[in-house]
C-alpha positions in Angstrom: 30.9 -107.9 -47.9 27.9 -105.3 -47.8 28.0 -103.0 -50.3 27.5 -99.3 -49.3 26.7 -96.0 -51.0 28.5 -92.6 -50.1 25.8 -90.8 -48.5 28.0 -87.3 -48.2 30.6 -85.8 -47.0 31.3 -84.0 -44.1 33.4 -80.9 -42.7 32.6 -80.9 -38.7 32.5 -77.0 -37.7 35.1 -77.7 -35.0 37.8 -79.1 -36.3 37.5 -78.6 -40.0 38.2 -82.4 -40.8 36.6 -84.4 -43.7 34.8 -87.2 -42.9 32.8 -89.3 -45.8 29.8 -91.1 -44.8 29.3 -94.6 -46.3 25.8 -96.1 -45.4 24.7 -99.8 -46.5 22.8 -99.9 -49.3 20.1 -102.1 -48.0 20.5 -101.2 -44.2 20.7 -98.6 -42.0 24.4 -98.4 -40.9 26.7 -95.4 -41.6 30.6 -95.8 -41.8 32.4 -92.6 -41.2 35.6 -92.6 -42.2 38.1 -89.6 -41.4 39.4 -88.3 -45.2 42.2 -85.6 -46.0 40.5 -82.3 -47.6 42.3 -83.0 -51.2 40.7 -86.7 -51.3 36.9 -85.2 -50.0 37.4 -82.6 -52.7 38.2 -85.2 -55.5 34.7 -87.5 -54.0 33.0 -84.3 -53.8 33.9 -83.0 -57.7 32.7 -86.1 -58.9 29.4 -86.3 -57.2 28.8 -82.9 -58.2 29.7 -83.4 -61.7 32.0 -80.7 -61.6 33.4 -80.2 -64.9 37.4 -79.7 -64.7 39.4 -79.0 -67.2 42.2 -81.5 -67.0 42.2 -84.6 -65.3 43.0 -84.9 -61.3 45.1 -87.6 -59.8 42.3 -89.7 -59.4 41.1 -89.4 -62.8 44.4 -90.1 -64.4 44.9 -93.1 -62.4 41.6 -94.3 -63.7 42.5 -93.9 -67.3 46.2 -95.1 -66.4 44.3 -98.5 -65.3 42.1 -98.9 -68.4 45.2 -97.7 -70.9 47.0 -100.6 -69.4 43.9 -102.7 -70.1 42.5 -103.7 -66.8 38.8 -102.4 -65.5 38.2 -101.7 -61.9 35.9 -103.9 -60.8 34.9 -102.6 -57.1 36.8 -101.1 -54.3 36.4 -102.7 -50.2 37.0 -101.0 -47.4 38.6 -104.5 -46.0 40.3 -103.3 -42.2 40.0 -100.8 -39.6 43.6 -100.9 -37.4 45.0 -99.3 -35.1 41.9 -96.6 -35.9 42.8 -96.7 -39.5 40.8 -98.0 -42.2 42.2 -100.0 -45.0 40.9 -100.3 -48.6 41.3 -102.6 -51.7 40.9 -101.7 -55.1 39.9 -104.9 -56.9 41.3 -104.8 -60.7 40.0 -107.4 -63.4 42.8 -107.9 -66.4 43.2 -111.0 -68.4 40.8 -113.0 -66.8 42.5 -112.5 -63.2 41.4 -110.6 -60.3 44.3 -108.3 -58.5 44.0 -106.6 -55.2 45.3 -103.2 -54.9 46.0 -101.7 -51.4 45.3 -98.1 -50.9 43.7 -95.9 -48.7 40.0 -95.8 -48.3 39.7 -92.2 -50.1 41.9 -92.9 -52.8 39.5 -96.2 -53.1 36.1 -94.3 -52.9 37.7 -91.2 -55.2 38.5 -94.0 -58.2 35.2 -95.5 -57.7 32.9 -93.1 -58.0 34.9 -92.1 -61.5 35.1 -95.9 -62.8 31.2 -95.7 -61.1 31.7 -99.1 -59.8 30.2 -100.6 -56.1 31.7 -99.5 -52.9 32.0 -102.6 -49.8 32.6 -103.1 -46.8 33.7 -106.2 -44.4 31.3 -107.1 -42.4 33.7 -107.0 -39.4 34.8 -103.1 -40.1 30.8 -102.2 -40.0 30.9 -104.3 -36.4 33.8 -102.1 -35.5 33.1 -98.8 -36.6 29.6 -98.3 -38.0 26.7 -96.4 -36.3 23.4 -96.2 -36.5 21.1 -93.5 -36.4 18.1 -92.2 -34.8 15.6 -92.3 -38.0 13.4 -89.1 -35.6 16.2 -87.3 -34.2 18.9 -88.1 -37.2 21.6 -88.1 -34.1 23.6 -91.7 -33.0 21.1 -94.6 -31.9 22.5 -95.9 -28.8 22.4 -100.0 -28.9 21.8 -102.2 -26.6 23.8 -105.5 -25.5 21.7 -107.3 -27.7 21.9 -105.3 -30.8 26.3 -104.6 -30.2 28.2 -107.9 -31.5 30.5 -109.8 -29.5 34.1 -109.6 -30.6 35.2 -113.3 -32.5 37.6 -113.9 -30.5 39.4 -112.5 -27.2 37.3 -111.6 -23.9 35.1 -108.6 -22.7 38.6 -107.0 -21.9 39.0 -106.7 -25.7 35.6 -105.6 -26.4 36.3 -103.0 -24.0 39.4 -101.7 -25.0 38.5 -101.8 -28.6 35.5 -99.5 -27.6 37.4 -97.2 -25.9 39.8 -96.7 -28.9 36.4 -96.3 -31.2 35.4 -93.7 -28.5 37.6 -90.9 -30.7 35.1 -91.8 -33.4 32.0 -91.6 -31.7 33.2 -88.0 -30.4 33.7 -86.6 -33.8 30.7 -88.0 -35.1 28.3 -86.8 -32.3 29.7 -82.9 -33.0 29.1 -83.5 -37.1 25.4 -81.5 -37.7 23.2 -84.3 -39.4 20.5 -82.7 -39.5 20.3 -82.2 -43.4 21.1 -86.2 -44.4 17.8 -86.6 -45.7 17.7 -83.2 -47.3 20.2 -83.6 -49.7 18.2 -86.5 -51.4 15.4 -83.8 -51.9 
């Protein structure tokens, strides 16, 4: 698992859809993953600090969790199927670990409230994640050598599972990136 922070998120001009941008913590790969406007606006109060004055969904799950006596521990983005991502929320109660399926938004909108880490498999990053140009802040192509090969199944795979990513790569390429490093400042 590589643990990522949310670097922002996104409305592309086009289409008006959310996207969240995950980027490893200690590398330089973004995840973007598509999100529905109520879950961006639930990551986005909390990053802001935007004081509201009763709890969201989000926050009332959280303090359903603790009320119940489990902590959240971390959340993973574990999958990416079909072009869907898939989450866990990882509760600790009693000693035990439990796994919690959700959707990745749902995942990254309790973290950020229970301020615990944010993952993701290494094999979803292989699938999904991009790099950028550090000069032009637009998509890094990669070469052969820098693109991992599939673990299993042949260059027919690889190709097909490129060509479903492709949808990704589109909406990405129209998002205006320009101001990622901005927003630290």
């Amino acid at each position: 698992m590589i643990e990522m922070t949310i670097e922002s998120i996104r409305v592309s001009l086009m289409n008006y859809q959310r996207v969240v941008i995950l980027k490893e913590k200690d590398g330089d790969r973004y995840l973007p993953i598509w999100i529905g406007p109520a879950e961006a606006d639930a990551i986005a109060v909390r990053l802001q600090d935007v004081a509201v004055a009763r709890p969201l969904t989000h926050d009332l799950l959280r303090n359903v969790i603790e009320a119940l006596g489990a902590g959240i521990a971390s959340v993973v983005v574990n999958d990416l199927a079909n072009d869907t991502f898939y989450a866990r929320i990882m509760l600790a109660l009693d000693g035990r670990q439990l796994e919690i399926d959700a959707r990745p938004s749902d995942a990254i909108a309790l973290a950020v409230r229970a301020k615990v880490p944010v993952y993701a498999e290494e094999s979803v990053l292989e699938k999904a994640g991009v790099l950028l140009d550090q000069e032009s802040g637009e998509l890094a192509e990669t070469t052969e050598a820098e693109t991992p090969e599939p673990l299993e199944g042949s260059s027919k795979t690889k190709a097909e599972e490129l060509e479903r990513m492709s949808a990704f790569r589109e909406f990405i390429e129209g998002l205006d990136l320009d101001d990622f490093d901005k927003r630290k400042g």
